[in-house]
N, C-alpha and C positions, 0 to 999 in steps of 0.2 A: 740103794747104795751101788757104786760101782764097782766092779769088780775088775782083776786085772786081765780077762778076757776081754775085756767090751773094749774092740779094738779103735771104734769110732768115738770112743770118747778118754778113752787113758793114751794117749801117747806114748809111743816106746820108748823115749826119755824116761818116764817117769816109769816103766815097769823095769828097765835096767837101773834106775835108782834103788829103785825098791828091793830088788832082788839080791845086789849088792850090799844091802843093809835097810833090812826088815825092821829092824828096832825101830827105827825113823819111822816108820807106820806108812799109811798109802795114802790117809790125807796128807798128811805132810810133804811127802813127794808131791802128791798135786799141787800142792799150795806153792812148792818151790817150783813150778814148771807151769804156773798158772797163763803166760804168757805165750806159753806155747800150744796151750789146749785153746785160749784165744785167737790166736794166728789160724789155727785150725778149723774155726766155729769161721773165720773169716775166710779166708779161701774156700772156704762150703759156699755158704753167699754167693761168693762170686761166681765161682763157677757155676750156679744157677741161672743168675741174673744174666750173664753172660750167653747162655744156655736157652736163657728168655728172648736176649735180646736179638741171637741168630732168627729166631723163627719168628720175629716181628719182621725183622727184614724182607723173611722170602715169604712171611704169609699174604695170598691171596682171597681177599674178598669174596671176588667173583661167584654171583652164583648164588652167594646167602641171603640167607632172608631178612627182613628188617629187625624181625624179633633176636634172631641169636647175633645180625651188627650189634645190635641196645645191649645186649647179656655181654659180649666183648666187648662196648666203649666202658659199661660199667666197672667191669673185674678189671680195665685200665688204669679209669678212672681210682679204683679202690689200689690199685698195686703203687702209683703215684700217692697217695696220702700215707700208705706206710711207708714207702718213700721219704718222705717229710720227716714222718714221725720220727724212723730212725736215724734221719739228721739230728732233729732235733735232742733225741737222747746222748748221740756222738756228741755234740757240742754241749752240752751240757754236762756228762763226763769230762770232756777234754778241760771246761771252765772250772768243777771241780777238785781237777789232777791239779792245776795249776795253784791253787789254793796253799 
C-alpha cells in the first residue's frame, strides 16, 4: 500500500487533498489525481530515455571488443522492441479511451 510519504509515487496534490479532508480516504485522493500520478510515471520515462539517448550520441566504440559490440547491439536491439511494445499498449489504450 502506499503511503503518504512515498514521495515518488503520491503526488503532493493528492497529499494536500488528503490532508484537507481525510474522510475522502487516500485512495480516493488518488483516484481523483490519477492523472497526475500518470504525468509523473511519464516524465520518469522520459527523462530516462532522454538520458539514454545523450550517451548514445557521445558513446564511442572504439577499442571494444566484438563480444561486448554483440551484448550492446543486442540490449539495443531488446530496448527497440519494448519500444514497440509500449506503442503498441499507448495505442491501444488511446483506441480503447475512445470507445
Amino acid at each position: 500500500m502506499r503511503t503518504l510519504g512515498d514521495t515518488k509515487r503520491v503526488p503532493d496534490e493528492v497529499v494536500d487533498e488528503y490532508l484537507l479532508a481525510p474522510e475522502v480516504g487516500l485512495r480516493e485522493s488518488q483516484y481523483r489525481h490519477k492523472d497526475v500520478e500518470e504525468a509523473h510515471k511519464v516524465g520518469e520515462l522520459s527523462t530516462k530515455v532522454n538520458a539514454l539517448a545523450r550517451e548514445f550520441r557521445t558513446f564511442n566504440p572504439r577499442g571494444m571488443s566484438m563480444d561486448n559490440l554483440s551484448k550492446l547491439r543486442h540490449g539495443i536491439d531488446d530496448l527497440l522492441q519494448a519500444g514497440q511494445d509500449l506503442e503498441v499498449k499507448i495505442s491501444d489504450a488511446l483506441r480503447k479511451g475512445d470507445r
